[in-house]
TORLOBA-959986 format. One line per 10 residues: number of its first residue (from 0); their letters; for each residue x, y, z of N, C-alpha, C. Coordinates in steps of 0.2 Angstrom, whole numbers, plus 5000, padded with zeros to 4 digits. Layout:
NUM	A	X/Y/Z/X/Y/Z/X/Y/Z  ...
This chain:
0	XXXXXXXXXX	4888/4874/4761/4885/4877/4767/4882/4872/4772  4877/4868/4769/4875/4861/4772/4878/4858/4777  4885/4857/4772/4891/4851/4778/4894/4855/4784  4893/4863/4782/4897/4866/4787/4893/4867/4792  4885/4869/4793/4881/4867/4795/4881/4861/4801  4882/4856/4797/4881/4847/4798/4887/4847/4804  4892/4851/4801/4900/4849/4804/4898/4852/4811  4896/4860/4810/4895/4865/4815/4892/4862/4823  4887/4859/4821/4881/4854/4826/4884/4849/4828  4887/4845/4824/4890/4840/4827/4897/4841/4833
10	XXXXXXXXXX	4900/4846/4830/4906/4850/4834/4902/4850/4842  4896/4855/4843/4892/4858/4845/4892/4851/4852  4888/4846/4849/4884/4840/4852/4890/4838/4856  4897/4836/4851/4901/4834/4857/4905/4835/4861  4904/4842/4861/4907/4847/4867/4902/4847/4873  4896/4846/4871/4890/4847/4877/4891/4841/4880  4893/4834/4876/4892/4828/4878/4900/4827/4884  4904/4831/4880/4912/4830/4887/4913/4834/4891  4906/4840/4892/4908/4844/4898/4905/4842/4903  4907/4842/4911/4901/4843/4915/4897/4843/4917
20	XXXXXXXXXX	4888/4839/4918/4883/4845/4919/4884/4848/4926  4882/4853/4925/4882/4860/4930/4880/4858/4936  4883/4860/4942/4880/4857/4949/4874/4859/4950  4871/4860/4954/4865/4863/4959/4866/4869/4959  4861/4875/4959/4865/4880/4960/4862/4883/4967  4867/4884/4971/4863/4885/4978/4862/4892/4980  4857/4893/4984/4853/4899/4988/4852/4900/4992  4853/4908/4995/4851/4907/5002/4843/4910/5005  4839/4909/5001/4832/4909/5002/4828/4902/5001  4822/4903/5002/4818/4897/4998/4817/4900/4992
30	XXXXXXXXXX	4816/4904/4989/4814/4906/4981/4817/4898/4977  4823/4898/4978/4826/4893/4973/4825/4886/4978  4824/4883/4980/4823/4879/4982/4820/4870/4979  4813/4872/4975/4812/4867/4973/4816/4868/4965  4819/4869/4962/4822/4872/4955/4830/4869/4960  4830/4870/4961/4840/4866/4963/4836/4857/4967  4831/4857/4968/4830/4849/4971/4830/4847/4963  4827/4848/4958/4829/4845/4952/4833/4844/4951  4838/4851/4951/4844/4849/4946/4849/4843/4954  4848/4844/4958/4851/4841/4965/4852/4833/4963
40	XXXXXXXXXX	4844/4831/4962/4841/4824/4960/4845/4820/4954  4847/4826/4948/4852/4823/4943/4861/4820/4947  4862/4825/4953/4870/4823/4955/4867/4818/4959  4862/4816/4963/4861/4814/4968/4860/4804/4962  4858/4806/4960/4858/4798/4954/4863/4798/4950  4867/4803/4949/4874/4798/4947/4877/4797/4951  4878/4800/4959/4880/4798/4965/4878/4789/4968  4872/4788/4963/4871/4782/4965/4865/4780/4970  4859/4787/4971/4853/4788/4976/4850/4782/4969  4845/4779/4973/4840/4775/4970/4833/4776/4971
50	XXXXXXXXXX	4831/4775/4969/4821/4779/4966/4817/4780/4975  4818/4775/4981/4816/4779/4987/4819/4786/4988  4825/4785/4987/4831/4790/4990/4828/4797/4986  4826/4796/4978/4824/4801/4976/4817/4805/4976  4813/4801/4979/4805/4802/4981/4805/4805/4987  4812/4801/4992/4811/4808/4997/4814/4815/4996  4819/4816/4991/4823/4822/4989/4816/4827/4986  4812/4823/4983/4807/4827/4979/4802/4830/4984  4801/4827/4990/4798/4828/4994/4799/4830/5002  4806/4834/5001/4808/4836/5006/4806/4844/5006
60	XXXXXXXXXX	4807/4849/5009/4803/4854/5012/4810/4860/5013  4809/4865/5011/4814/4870/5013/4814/4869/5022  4819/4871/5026/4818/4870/5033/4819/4879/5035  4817/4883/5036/4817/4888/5039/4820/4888/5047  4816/4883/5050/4820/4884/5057/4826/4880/5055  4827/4875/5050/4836/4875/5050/4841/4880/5050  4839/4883/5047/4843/4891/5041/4842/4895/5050  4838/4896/5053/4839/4900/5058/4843/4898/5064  4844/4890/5065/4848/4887/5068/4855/4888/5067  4855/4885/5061/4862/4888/5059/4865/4896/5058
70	XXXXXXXXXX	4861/4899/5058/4863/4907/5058/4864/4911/5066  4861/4906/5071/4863/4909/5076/4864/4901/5082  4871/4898/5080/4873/4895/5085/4879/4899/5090  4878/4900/5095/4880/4902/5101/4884/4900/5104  4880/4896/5107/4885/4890/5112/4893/4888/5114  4893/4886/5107/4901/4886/5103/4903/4892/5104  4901/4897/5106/4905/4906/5108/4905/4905/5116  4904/4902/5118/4905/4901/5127/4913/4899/5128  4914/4902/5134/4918/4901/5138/4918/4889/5141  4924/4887/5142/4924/4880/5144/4918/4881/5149
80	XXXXXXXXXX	4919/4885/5152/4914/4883/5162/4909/4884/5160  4906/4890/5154/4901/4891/5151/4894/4886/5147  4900/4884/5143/4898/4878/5140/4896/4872/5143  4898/4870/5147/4899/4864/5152/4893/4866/5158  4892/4871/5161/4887/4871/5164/4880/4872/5161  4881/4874/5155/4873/4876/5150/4872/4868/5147  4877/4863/5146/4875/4860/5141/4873/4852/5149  4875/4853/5155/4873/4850/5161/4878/4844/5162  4886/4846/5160/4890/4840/5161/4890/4838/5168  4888/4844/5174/4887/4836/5181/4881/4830/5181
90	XXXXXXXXXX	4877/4833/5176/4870/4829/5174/4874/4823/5173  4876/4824/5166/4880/4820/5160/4883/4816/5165  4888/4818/5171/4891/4811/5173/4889/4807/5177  4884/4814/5179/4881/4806/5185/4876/4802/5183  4874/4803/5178/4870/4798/5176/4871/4793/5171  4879/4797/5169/4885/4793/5164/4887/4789/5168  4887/4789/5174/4891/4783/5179/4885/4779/5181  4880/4778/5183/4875/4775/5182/4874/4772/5175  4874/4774/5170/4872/4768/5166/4878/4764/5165  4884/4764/5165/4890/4762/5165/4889/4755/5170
100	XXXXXXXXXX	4889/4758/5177/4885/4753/5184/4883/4747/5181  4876/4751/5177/4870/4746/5178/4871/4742/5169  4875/4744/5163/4878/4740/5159/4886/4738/5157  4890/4735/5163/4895/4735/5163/4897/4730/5157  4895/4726/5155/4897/4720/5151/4896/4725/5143  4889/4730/5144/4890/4731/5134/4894/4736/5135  4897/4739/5138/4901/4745/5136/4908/4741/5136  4908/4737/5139/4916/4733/5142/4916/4727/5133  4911/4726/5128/4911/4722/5126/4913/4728/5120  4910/4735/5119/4912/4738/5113/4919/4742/5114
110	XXXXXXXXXX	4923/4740/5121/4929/4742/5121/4933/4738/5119  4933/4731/5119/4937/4724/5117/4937/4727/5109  4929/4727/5107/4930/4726/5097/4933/4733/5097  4933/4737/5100/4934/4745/5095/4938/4748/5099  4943/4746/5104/4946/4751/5107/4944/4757/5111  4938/4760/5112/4934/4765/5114/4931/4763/5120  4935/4769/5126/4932/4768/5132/4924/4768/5135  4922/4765/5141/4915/4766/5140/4912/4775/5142  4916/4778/5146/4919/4786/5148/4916/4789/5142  4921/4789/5136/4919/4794/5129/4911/4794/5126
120	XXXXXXXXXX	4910/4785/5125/4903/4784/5120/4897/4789/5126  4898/4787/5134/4893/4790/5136/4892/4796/5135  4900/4800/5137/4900/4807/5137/4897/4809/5130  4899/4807/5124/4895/4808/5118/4888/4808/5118  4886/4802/5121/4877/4800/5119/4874/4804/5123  4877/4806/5130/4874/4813/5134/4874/4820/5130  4881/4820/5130/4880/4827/5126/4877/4828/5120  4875/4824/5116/4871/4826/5109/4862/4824/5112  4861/4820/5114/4854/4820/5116/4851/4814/5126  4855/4819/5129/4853/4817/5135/4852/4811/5135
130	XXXXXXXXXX	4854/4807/5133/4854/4798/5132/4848/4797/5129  4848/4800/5124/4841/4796/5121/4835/4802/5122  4836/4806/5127/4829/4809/5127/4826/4813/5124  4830/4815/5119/4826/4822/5114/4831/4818/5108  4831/4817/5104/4832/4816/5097/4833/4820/5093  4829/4823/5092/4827/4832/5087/4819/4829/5086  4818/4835/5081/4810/4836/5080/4810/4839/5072  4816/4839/5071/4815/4840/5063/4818/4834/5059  4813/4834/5050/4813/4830/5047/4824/4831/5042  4825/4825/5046/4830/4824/5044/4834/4824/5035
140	XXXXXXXXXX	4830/4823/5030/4829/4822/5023/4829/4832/5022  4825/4833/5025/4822/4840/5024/4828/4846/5026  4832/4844/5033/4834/4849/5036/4844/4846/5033  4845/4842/5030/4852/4842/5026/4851/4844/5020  4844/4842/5016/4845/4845/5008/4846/4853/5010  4840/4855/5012/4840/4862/5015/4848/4866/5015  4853/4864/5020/4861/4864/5023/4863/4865/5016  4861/4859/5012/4865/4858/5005/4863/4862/4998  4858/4866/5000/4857/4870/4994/4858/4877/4997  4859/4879/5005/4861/4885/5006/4870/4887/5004
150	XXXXXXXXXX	4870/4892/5002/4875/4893/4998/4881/4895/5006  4880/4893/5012/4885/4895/5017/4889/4890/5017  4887/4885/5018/4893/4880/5016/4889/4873/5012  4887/4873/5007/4885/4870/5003/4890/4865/5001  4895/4864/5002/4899/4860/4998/4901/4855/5005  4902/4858/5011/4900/4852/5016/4895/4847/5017  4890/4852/5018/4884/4846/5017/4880/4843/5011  4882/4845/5005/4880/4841/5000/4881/4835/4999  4888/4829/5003/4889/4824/5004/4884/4821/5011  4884/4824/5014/4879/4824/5018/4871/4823/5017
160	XXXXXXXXXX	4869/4825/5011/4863/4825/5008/4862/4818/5004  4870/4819/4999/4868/4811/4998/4867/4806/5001  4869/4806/5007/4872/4801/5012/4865/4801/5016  4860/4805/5016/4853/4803/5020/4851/4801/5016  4850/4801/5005/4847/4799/5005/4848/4792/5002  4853/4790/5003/4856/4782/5002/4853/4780/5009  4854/4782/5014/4850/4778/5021/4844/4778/5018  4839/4782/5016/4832/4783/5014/4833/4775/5010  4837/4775/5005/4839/4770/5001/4835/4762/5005  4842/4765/5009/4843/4756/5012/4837/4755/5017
170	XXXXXXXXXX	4834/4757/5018/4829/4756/5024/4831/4759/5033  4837/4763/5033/4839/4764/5037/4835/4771/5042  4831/4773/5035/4827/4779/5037/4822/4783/5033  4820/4786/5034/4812/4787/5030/4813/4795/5029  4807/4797/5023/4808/4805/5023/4806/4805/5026  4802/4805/5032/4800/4806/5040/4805/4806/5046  4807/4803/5045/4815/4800/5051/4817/4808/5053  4814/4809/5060/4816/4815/5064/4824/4817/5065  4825/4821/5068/4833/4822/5069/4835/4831/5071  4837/4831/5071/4843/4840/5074/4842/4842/5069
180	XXXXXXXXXX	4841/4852/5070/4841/4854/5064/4846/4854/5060  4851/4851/5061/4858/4848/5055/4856/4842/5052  4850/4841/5052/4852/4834/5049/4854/4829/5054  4856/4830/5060/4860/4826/5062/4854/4819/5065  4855/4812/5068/4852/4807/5069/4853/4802/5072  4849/4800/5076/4849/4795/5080/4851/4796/5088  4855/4792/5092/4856/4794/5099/4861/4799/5099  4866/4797/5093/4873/4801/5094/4873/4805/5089  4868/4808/5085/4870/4812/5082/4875/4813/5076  4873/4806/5075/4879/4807/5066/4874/4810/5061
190	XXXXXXXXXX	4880/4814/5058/4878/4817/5051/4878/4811/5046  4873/4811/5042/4871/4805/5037/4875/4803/5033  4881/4807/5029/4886/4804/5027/4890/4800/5033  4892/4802/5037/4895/4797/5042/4892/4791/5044  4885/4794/5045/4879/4787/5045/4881/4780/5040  4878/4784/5037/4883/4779/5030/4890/4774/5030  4893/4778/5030/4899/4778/5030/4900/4772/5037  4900/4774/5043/4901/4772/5052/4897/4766/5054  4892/4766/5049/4886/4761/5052/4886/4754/5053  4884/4752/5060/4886/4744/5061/4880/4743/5064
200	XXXXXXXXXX	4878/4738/5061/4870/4733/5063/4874/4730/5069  4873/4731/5076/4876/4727/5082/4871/4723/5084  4864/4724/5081/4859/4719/5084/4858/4714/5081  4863/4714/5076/4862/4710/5066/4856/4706/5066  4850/4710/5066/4844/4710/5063/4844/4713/5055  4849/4713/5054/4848/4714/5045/4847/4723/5046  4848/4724/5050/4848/4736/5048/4851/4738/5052  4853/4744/5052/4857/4749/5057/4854/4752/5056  4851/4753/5064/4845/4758/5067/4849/4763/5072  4851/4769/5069/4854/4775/5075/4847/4776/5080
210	XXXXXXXXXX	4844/4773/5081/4838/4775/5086/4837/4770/5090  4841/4765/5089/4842/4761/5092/4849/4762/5097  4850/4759/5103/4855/4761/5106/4861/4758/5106  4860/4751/5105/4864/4747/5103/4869/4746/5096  4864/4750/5090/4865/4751/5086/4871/4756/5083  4867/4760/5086/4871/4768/5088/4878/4770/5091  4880/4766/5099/4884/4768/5101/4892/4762/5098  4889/4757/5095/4892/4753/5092/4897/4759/5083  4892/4759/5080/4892/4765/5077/4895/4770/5077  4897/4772/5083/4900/4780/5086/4909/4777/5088
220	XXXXXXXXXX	4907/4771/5092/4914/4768/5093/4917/4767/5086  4913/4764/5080/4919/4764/5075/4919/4767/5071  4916/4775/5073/4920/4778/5067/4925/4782/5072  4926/4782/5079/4932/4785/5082/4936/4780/5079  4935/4774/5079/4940/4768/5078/4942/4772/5069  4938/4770/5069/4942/4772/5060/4946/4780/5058  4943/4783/5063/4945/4790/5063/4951/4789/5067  4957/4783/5069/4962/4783/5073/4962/4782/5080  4957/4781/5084/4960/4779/5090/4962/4774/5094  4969/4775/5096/4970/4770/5098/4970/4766/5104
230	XXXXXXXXXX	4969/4760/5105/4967/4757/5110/4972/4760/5116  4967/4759/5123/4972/4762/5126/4979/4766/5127  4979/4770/5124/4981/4776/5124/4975/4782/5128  4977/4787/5131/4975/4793/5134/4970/4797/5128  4965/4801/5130/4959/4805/5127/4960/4811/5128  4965/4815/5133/4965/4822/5138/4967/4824/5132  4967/4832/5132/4970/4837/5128/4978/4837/5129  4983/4835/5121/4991/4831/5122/4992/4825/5121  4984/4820/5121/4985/4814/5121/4983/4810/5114  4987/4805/5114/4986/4803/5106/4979/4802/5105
240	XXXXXXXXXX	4971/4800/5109/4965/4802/5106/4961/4808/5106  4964/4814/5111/4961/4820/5109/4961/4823/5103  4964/4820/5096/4966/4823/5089/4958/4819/5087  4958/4812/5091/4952/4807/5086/4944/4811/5089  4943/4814/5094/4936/4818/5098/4938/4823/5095  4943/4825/5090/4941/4832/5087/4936/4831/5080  4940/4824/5077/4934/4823/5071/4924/4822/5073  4926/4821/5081/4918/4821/5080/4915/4827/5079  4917/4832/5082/4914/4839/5081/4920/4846/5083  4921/4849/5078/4924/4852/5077/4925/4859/5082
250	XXXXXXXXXX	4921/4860/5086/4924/4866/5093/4927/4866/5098  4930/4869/5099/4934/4866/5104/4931/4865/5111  4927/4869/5112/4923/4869/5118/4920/4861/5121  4917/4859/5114/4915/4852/5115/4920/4848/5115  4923/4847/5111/4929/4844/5112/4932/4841/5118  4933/4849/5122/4936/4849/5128/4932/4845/5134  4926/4847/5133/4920/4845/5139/4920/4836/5137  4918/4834/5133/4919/4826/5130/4923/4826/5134  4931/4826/5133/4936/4824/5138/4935/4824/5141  4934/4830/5145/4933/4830/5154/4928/4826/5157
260	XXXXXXX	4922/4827/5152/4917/4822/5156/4919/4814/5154  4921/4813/5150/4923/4804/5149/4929/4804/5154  4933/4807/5158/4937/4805/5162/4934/4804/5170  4929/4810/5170/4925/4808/5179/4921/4801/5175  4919/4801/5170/4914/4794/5170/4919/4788/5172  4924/4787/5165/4928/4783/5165/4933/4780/5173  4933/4788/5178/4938/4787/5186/4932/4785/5188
């Protein structure tokens, strides 16, 4: 009885040691909230998060106004003329062609290394935060874990959650680092996986600062570049780069608008 006991346990031990552990379990309240940032914190380190990246997982904050932002996006249910007037694409180009104007050389210099016209990067930095002038106002750490333990698409953003807190990691960002209630950050609005992933020091002072402008639109140019765009070749809708502006955001509305305004910019 002893050995079969002994046999039984040990059976027991190596089965627990070759299964899986259990993911996160996600929720669409804050009730679970801090109780999945623990078990989160277990994936989030054998992902490879290191003890900053962790300190701030631990001290991130269910986001309420995230969860509401995400349950009533709208915009994206507009009409092209719609959207385009709400979001201020005649704004966007005339002040797209103005900066273009008055910086010819840095846009003409991230088209040589990355094939990306100067038209699109504008039309993007406009449309995500009016060239810089509103960033978001929510804590960036806070409003992707959040994304990532809500059960409505938890398995998109849970790469996204590691990928903020690797920047946390590298000094790219702090649990304070503001941003869109997705998470999203900097001038153009990468999602922190991307962040990660797209990021290019263009001031190579040693970081890749998306709040930084230089850093940023550099940034945005190569992840179209990697996302396939080809060097001159067309951006319109049919054109071999209209499939690379879908990977930036996924609606068609915006989609479409990015086109058109990068083209008055660009004539």
């Amino acid at each position: 009885m002893p050995r079969f006991t002994t046999f039984t346990l040990s059976l027991a031990l190596s089965l627990a040691t070759a299964l899986p552990l259990a993911a996160a379990q996600c929720g669409n309240t804050a009730a679970g909230f801090e109780v999945w940032k623990r078990d989160f914190a277990q994936e989030a380190r054998r992902a490879g998060v290191g003890q900053r990246g962790l300190d701030a997982l631990a001290r991130s904050q269910y986001a309420s106004s995230t969860i509401a932002a995400d349950r009533n996006q709208k915009s994206f249910r507009y009409s092209l003329e719609k959207f385009m007037q709400v979001r201020g694409a005649d704004t966007i180009v005339r002040q797209g062609r103005q900066r273009k104007a008055a910086n010819p050389n840095f846009y003409a210099a991230l088209e040589r290394q990355y094939g990306v016209p100067a038209g699109v990067l504008i039309a993007i930095h406009g449309m995500e935060t009016g060239f810089g002038g509103f960033m978001g106002d929510s804590s960036v750490v806070s409003a992707i874990t959040t994304l990532a333990y809500d059960c409505r698409r938890s398995d998109f953003f849970k790469p996204h959650a590691i990928g903020a807190l690797k920047l946390v990691d590298r000094g790219a960002i702090t649990g304070a680092t503001k941003g869109a209630k997705h998470g999203e950050l900097g001038h153009t609005q990468f999602l922190p996986g991307n962040a990660l992933a797209y990021g290019v020091d263009a001031t190579g002072d040693g970081r890749v600062d998306f709040y930084n402008i230089t850093d940023a639109l550099a940034s945005t140019a190569n992840f179209l570049r990697a996302k396939g765009w080809r060097p001159g070749q067309g951006y319109q809708p049919g054109q071999p780069n209209f499939a690379v502006i879908k990977q930036w955001n996924a609606a068609s509305v915006y989609q479409q608008a990015i086109a058109i305004m990068a083209g008055r910019i660009d004539g």
